[in-house]
Backbone as CSV, one residue per row, in Angstrom:
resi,resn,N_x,N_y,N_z,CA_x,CA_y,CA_z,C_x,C_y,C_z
1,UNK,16.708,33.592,-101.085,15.911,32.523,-100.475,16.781,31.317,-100.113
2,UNK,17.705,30.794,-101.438,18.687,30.025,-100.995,19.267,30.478,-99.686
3,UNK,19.759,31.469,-99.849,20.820,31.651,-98.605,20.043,31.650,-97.397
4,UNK,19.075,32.381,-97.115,18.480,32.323,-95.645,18.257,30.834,-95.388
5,UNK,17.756,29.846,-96.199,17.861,28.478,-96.056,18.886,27.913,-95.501
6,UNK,20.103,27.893,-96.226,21.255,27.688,-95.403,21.709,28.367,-94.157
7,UNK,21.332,29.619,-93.863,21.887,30.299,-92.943,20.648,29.325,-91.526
8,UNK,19.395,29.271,-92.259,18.141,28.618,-90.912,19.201,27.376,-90.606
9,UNK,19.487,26.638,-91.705,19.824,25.245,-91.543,20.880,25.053,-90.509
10,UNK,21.575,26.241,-91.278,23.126,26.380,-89.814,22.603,26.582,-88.567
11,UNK,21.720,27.313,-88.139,21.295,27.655,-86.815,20.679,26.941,-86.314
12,UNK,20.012,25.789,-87.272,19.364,24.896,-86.713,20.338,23.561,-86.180
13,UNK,21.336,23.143,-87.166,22.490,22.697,-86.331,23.415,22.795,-85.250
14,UNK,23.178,24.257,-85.074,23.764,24.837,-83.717,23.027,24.098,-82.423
15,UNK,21.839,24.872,-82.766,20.514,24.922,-82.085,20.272,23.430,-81.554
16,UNK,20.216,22.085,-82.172,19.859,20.616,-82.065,21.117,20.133,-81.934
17,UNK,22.638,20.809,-81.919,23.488,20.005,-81.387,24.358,19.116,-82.642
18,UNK,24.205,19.271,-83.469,24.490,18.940,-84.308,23.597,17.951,-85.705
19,UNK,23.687,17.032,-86.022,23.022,16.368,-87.229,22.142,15.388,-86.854
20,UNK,22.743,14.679,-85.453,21.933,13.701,-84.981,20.881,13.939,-84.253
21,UNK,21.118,15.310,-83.659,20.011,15.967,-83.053,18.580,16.494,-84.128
22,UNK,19.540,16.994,-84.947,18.371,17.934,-86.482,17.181,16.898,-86.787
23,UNK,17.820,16.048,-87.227,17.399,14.230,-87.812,16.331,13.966,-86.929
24,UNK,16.947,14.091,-85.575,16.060,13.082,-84.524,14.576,13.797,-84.747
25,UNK,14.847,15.376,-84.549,13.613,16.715,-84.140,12.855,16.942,-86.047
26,UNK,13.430,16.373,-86.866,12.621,16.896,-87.912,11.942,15.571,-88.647
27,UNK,12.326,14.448,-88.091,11.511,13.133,-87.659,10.411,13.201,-87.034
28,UNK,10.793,13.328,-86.029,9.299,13.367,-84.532,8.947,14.822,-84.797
29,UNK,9.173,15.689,-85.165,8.487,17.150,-84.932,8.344,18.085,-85.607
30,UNK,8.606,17.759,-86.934,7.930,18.093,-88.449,8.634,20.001,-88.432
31,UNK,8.179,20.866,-88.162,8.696,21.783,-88.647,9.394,22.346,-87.192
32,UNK,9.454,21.573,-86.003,10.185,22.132,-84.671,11.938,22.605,-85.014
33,UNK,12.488,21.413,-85.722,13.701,21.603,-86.121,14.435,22.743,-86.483
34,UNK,13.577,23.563,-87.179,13.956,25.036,-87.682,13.180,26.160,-86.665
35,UNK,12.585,25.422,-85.733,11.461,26.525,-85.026,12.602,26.905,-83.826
36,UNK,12.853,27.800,-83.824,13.898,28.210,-82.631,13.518,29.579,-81.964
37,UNK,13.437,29.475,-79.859,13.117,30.118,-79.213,14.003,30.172,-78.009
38,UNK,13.078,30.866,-77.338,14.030,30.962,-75.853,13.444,29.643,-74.427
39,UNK,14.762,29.097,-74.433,13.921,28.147,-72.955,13.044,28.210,-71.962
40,UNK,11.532,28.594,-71.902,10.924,28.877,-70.946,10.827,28.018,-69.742
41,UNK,10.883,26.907,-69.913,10.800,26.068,-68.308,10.683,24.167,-69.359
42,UNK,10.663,23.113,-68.334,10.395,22.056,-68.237,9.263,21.454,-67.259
43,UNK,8.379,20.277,-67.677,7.600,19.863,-66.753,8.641,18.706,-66.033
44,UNK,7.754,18.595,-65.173,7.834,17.129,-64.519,8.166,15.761,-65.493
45,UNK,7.311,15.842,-66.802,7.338,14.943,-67.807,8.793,14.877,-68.379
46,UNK,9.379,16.291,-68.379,10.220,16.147,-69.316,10.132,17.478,-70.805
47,UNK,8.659,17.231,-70.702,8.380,18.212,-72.193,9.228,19.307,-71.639
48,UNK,9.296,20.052,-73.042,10.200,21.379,-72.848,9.623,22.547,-73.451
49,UNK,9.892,23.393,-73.147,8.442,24.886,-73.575,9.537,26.071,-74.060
50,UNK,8.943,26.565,-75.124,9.723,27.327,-76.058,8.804,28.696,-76.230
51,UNK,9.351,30.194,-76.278,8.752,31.101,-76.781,9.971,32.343,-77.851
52,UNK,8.839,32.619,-78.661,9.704,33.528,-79.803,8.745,34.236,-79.800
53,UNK,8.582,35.800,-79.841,7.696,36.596,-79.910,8.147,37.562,-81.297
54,UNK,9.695,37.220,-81.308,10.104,37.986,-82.872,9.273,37.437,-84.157
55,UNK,9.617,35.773,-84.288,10.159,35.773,-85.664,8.468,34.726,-85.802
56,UNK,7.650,35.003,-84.668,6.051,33.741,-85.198,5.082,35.038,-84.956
57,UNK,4.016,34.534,-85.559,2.967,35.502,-85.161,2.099,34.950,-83.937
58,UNK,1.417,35.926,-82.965,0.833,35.182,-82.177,-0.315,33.917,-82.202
59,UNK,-0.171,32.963,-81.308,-0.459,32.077,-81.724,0.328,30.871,-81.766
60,UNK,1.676,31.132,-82.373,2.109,30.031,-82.584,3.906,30.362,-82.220
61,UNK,3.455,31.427,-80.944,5.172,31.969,-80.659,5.206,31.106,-79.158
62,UNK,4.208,30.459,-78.975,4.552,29.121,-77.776,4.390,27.965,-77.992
63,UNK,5.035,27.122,-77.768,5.050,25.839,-78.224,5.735,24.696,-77.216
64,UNK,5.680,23.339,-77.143,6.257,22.271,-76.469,7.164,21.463,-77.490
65,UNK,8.116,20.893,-77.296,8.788,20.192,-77.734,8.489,18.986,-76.395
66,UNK,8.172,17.374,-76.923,7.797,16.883,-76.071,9.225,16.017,-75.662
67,UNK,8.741,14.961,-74.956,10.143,14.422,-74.353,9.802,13.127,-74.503
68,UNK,8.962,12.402,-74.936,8.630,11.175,-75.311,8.089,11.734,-77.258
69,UNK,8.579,11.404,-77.851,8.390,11.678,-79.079,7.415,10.941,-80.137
70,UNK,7.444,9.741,-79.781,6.580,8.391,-80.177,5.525,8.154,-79.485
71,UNK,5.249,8.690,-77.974,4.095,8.336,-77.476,3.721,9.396,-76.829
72,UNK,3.881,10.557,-77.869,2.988,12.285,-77.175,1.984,12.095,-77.246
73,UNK,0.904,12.762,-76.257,-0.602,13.299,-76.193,-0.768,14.687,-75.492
74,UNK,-1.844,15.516,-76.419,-2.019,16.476,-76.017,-2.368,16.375,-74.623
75,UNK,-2.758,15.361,-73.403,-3.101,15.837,-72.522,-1.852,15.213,-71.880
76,UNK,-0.846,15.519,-72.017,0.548,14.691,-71.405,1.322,16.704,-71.042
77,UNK,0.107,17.402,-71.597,0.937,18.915,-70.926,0.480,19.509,-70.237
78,UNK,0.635,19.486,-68.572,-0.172,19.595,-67.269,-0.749,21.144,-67.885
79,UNK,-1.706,21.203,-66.931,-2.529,22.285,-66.707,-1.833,23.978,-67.051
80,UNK,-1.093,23.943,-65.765,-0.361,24.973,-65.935,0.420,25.618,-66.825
81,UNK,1.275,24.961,-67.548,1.391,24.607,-68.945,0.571,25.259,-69.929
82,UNK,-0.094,24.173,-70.365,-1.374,24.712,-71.255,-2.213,25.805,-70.990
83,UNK,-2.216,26.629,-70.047,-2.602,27.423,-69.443,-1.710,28.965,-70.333
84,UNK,-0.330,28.359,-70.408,0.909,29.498,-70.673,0.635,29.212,-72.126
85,UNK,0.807,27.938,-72.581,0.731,28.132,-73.984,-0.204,28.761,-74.891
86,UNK,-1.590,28.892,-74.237,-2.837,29.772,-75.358,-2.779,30.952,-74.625
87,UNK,-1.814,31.227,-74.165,-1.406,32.870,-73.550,-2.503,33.141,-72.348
88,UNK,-3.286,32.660,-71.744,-4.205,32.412,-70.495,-3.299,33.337,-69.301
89,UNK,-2.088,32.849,-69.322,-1.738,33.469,-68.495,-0.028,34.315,-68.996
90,UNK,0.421,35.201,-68.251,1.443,36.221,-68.971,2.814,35.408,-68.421
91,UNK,2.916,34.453,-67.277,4.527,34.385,-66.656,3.674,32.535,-66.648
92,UNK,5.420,31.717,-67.136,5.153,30.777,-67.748,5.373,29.843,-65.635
93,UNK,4.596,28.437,-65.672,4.960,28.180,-63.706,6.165,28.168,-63.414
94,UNK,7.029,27.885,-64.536,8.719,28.205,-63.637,8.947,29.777,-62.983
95,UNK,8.193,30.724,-64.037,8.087,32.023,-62.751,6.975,32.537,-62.230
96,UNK,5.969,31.968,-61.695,4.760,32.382,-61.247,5.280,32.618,-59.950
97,UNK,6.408,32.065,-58.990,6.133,32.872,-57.720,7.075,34.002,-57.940
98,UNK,7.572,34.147,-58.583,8.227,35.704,-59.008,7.245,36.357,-59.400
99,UNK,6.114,36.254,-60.439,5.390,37.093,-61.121,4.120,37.461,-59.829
100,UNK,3.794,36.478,-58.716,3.172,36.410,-57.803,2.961,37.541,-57.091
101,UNK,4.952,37.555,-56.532,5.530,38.657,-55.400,5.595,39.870,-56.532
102,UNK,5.498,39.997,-57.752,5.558,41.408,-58.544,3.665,41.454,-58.090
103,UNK,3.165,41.190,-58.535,1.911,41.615,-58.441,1.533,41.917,-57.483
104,UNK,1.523,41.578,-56.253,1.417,41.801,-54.711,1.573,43.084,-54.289
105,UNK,2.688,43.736,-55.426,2.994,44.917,-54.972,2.238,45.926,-55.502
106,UNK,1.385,45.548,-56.291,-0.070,46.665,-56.603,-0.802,46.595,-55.549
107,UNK,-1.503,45.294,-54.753,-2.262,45.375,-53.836,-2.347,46.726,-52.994
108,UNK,-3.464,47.090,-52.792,-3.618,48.188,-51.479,-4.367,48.055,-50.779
109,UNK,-3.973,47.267,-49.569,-5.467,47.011,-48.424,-6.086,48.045,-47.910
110,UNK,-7.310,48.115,-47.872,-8.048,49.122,-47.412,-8.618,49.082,-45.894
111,UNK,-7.985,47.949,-45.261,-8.450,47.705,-43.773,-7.782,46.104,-43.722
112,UNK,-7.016,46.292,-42.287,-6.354,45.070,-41.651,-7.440,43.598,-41.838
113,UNK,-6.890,42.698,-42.879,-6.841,41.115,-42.797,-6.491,39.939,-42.131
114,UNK,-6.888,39.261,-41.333,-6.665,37.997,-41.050,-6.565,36.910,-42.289
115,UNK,-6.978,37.117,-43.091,-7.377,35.742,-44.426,-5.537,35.197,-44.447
116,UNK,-5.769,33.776,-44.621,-4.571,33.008,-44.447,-3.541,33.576,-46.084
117,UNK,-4.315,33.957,-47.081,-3.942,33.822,-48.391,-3.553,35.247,-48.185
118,UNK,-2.421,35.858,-48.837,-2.029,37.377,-49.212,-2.356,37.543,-50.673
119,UNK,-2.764,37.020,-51.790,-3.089,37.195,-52.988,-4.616,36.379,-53.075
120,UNK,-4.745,36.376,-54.687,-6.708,35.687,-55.093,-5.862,34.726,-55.259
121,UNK,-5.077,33.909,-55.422,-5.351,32.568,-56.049,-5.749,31.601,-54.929
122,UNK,-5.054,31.733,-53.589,-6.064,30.758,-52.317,-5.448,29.700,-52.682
123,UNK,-6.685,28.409,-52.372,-5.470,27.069,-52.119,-5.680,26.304,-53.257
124,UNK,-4.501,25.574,-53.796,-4.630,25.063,-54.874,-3.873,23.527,-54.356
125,UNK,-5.077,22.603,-55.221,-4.365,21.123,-55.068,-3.219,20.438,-55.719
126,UNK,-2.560,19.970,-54.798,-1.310,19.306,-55.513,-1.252,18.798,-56.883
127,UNK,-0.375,18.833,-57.569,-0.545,18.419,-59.242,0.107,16.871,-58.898
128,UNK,-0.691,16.021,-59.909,-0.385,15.110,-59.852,-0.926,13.990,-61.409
129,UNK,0.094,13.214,-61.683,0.003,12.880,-62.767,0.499,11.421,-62.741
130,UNK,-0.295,10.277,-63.720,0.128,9.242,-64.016,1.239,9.241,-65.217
131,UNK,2.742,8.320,-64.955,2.914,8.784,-66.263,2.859,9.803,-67.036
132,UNK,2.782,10.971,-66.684,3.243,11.638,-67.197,1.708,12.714,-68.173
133,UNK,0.267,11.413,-67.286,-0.901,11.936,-67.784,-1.661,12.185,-66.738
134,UNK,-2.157,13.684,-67.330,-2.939,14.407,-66.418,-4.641,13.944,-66.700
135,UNK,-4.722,13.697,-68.085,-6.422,13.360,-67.962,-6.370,11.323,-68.013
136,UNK,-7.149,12.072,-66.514,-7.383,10.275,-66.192,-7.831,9.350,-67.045
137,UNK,-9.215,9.563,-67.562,-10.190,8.578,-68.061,-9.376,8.184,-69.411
138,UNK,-8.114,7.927,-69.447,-6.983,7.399,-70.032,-6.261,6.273,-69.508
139,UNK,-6.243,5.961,-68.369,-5.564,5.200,-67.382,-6.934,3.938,-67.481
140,UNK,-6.815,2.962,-68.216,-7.570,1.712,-67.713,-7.387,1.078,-68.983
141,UNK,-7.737,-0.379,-68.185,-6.786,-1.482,-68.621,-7.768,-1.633,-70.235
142,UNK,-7.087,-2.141,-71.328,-7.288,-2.802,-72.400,-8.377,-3.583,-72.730
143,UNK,-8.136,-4.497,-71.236,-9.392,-5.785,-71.273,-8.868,-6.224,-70.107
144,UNK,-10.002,-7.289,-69.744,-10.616,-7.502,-68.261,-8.825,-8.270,-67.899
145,UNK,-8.057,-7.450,-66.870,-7.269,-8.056,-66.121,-5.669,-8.253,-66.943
146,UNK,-5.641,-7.181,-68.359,-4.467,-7.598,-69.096,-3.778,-5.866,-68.847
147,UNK,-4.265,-5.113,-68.162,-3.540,-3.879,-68.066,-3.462,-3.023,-69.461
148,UNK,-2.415,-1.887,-69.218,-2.471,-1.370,-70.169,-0.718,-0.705,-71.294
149,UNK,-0.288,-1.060,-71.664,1.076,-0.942,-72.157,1.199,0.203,-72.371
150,UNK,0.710,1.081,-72.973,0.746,2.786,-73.726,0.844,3.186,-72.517
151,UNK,-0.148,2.860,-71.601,0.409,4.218,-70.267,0.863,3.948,-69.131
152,UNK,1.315,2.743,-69.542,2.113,1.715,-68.502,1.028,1.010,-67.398
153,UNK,0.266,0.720,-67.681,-0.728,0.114,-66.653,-0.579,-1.225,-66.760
154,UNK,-0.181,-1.521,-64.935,0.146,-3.425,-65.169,-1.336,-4.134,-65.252
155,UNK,-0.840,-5.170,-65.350,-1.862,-5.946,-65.071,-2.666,-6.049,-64.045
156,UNK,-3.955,-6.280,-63.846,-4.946,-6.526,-63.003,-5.250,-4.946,-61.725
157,UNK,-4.640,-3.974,-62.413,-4.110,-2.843,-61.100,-5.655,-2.030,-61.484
158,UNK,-6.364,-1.899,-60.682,-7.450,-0.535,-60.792,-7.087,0.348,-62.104
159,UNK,-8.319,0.836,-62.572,-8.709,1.744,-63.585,-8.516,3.035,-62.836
160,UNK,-8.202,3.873,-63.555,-7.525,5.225,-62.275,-8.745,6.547,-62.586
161,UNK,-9.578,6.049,-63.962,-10.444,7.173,-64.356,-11.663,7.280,-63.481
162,UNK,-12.472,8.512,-63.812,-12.734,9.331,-62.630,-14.609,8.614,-62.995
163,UNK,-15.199,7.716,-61.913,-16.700,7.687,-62.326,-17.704,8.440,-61.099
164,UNK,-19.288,8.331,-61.446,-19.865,9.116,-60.772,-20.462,8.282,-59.920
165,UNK,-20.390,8.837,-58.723,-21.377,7.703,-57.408,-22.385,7.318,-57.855
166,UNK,-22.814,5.487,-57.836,-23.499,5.120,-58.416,-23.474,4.697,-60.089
167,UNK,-22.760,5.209,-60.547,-22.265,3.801,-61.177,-21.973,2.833,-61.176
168,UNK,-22.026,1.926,-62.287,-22.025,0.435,-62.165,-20.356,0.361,-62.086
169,UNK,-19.737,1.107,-62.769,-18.265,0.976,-63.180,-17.610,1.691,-61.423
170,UNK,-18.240,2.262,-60.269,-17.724,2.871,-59.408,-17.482,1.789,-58.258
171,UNK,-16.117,1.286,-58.048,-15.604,0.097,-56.734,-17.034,0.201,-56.164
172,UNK,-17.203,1.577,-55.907,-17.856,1.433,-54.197,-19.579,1.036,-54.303
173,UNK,-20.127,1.379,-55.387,-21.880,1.006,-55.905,-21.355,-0.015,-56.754
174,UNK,-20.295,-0.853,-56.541,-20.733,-2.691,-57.609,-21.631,-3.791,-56.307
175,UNK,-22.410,-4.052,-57.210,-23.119,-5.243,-55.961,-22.319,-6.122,-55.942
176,UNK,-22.262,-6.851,-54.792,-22.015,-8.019,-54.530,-22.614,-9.214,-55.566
177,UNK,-22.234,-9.990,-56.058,-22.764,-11.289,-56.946,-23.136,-12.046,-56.132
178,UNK,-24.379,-12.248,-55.754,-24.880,-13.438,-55.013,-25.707,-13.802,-55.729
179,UNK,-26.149,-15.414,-55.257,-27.229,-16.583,-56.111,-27.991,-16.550,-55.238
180,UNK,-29.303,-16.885,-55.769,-30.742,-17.056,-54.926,-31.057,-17.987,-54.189
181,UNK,-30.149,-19.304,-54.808,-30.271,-20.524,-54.547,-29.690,-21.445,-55.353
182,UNK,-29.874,-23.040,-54.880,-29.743,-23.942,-55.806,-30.845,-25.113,-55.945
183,UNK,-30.565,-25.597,-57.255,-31.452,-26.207,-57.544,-30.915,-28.479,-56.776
184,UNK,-29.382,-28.035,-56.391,-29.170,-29.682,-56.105,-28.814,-28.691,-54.590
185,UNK,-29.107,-28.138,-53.800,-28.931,-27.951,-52.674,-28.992,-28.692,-51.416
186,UNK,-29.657,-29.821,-51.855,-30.114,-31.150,-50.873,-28.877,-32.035,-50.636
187,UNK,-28.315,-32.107,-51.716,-27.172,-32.910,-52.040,-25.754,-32.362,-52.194
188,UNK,-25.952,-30.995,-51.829,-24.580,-30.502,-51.782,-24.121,-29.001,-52.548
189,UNK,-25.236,-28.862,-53.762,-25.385,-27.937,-54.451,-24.249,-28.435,-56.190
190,UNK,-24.344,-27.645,-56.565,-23.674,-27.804,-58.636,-24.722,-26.926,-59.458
191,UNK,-26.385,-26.902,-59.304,-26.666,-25.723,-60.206,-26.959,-24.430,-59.259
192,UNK,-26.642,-23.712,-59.427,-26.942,-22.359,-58.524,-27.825,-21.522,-59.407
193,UNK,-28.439,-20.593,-58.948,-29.489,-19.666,-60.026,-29.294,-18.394,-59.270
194,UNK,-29.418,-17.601,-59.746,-29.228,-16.110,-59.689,-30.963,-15.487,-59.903
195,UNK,-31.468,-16.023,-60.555,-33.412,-15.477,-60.884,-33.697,-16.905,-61.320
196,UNK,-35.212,-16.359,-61.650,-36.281,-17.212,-61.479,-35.550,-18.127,-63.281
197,UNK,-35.584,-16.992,-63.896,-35.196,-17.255,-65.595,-33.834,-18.404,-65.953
198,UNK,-32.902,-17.858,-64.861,-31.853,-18.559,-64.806,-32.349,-20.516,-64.396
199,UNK,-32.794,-19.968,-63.155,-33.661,-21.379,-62.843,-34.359,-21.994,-63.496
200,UNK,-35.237,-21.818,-64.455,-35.744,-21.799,-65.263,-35.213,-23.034,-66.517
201,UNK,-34.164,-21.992,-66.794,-33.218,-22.811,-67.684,-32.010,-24.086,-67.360
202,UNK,-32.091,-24.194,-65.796,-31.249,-25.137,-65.503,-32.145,-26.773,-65.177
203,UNK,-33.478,-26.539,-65.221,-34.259,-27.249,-64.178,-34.387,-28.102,-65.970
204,UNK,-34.399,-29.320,-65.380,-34.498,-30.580,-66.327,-36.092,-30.220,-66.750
205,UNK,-36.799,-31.531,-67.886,-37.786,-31.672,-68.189,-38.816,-32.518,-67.195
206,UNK,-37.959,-32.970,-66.024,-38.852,-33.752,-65.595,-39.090,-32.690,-63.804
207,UNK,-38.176,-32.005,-63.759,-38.466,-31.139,-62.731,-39.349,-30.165,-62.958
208,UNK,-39.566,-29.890,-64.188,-40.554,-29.178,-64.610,-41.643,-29.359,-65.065
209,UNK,-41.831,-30.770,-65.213,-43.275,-31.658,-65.323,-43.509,-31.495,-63.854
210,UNK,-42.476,-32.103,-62.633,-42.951,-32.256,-61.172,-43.482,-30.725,-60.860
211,UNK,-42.866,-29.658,-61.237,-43.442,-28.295,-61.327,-44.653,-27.998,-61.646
212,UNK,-45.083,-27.986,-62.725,-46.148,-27.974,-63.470,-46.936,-28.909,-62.450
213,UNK,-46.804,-30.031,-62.676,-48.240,-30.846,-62.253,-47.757,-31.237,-60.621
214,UNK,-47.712,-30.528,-59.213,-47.044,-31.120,-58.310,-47.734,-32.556,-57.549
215,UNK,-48.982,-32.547,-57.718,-50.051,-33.740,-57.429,-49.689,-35.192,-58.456
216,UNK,-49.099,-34.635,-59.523,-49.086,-35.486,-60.734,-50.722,-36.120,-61.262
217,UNK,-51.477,-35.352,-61.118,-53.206,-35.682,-61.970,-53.237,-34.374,-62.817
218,UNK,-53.156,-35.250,-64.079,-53.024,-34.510,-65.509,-54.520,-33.862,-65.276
219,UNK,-55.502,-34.035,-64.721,-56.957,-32.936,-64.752,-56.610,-31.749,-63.811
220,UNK,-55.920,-31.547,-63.080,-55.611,-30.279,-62.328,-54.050,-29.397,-63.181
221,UNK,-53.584,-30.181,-63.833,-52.566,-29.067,-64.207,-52.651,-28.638,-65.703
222,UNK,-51.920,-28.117,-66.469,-52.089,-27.040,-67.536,-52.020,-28.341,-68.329
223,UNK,-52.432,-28.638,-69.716,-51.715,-29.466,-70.466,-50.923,-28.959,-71.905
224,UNK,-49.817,-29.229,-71.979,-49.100,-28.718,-72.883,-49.740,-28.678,-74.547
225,UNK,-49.171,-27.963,-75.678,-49.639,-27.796,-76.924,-49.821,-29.074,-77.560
226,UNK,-48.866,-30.613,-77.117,-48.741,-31.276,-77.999,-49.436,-32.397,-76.953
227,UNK,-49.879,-32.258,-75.234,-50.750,-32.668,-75.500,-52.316,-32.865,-75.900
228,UNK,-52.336,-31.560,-75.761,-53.858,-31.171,-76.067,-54.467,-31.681,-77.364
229,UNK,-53.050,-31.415,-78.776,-53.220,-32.659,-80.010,-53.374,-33.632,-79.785
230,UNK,-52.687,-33.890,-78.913,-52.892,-35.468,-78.673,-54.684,-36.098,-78.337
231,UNK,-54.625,-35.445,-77.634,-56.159,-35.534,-76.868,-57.052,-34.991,-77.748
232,UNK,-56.931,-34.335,-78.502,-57.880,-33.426,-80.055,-58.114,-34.847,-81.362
233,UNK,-56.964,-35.784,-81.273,-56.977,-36.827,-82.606,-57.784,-37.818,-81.495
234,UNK,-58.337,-37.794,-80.300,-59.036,-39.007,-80.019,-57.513,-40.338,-79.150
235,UNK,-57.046,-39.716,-79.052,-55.577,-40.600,-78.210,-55.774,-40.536,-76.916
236,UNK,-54.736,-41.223,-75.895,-54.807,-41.454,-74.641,-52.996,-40.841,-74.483
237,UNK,-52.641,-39.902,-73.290,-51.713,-39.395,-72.854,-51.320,-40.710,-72.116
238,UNK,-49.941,-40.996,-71.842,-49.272,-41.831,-71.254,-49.273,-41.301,-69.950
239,UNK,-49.355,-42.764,-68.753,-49.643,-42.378,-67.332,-48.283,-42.610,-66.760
240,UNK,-47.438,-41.630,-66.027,-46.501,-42.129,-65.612,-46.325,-42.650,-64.100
């Protein structure tokens, strides 16, 4: 047991380049250090994709070694990718148009085609990634106008995640903010109101007496709780 230990350890020094490499990978990647395979491909990101079909059981004979070590996320491993790693598919995208033109050669048409595509897969959309992230509704800012640091989002720049027409959160269904009116509009305007409620709450006590009573004869308009006490103890309401 000792010895195969030492013998992993040596290969694993080979393998990472020496000590500073071992260190770096059994830091950030817990049992990767000793996990040793054959180079299957690189993304765009950087991550790097590993398979051993000898020495793991299935399951766990594909794997990523990432390329940002401190700020991995599972969705930082495009599609295609993840696709190879839960075995979905048999040839990893660095050889899918090799594995493409092998398969092609089973085809047997049974009558002359026009169709633009010579295989099923047809048209597929460009891959494309923020940073290095494929699932959007990741991309938006922190708080109103401070961006986002983890996935590099500057300041004040659009939210990049995906909403549904008609949402409140969608550019294109936000209303416009407009006011209904104002209440010093005669004079230039300073309170503005948006509803009746808003108005409501901006309008002084005496605009709302002129409201209430617009004739000013206390027998045609409502009279309030405290004066109706008033008028209940036998008192006289003040005439203004």
């Amino acid at each position: 047991m000792v010895l195969g230990l030492i013998e992993n350890f040596r290969a694993a020094l080979k393998y990472r380049g020496g000590w500073k490499g071992l260190y770096n990978h059994m830091y950030a990647n817990g049992d990767f250090p000793f996990k040793m395979g054959t180079y299957m491909g690189c993304d765009a990101m950087g991550n790097r994709y590993y398979e051993n079909r000898v020495d793991y059981p299935f399951g766990q004979h594909r794997w990523v070694e990432p390329a940002d070590v401190h700020n991995f996320d599972a969705t930082m491993v495009p599609p295609e990718w993840h696709g190879w790693m839960l075995s979905m598919n048999d040839a990893p995208p660095s050889q899918e148009d090799e594995h493409f033109e092998k398969m092609k050669q089973r085809i047997q048409p049974g009558a002359p085609s026009d169709a633009p595509f010579d295989h099923n897969i047809g048209y597929q959309n460009e891959l494309y990634n923020f940073n290095g992230m494929h699932n959007q509704s990741q991309i938006r800012s922190r708080g109103y106008g401070i961006g986002n640091s983890i996935v590099g989002l500057p300041p004040h720049a659009p939210d990049a995640y995906y909403t549904q027409p008609g949402s409140p959160y969608n550019p294109a269904f936000i209303r416009k903010f407009e006011y209904e009116g104002d209440l010093d509009e005669a004079k230039g305007g300073g309170r503005p109101y948006k509803n009746d409620l808003w108005k409501e709450r901006l309008m002084t006590a005496a605009e709302k007496e002129a409201k209430a009573n617009p004739s000013g004869d206390l027998a045609t308009r409502q009279l309030t709780p405290k004066e109706e006490a008033i008028l209940a103890r036998g008192g006289t309401l003040p005439t203004k």
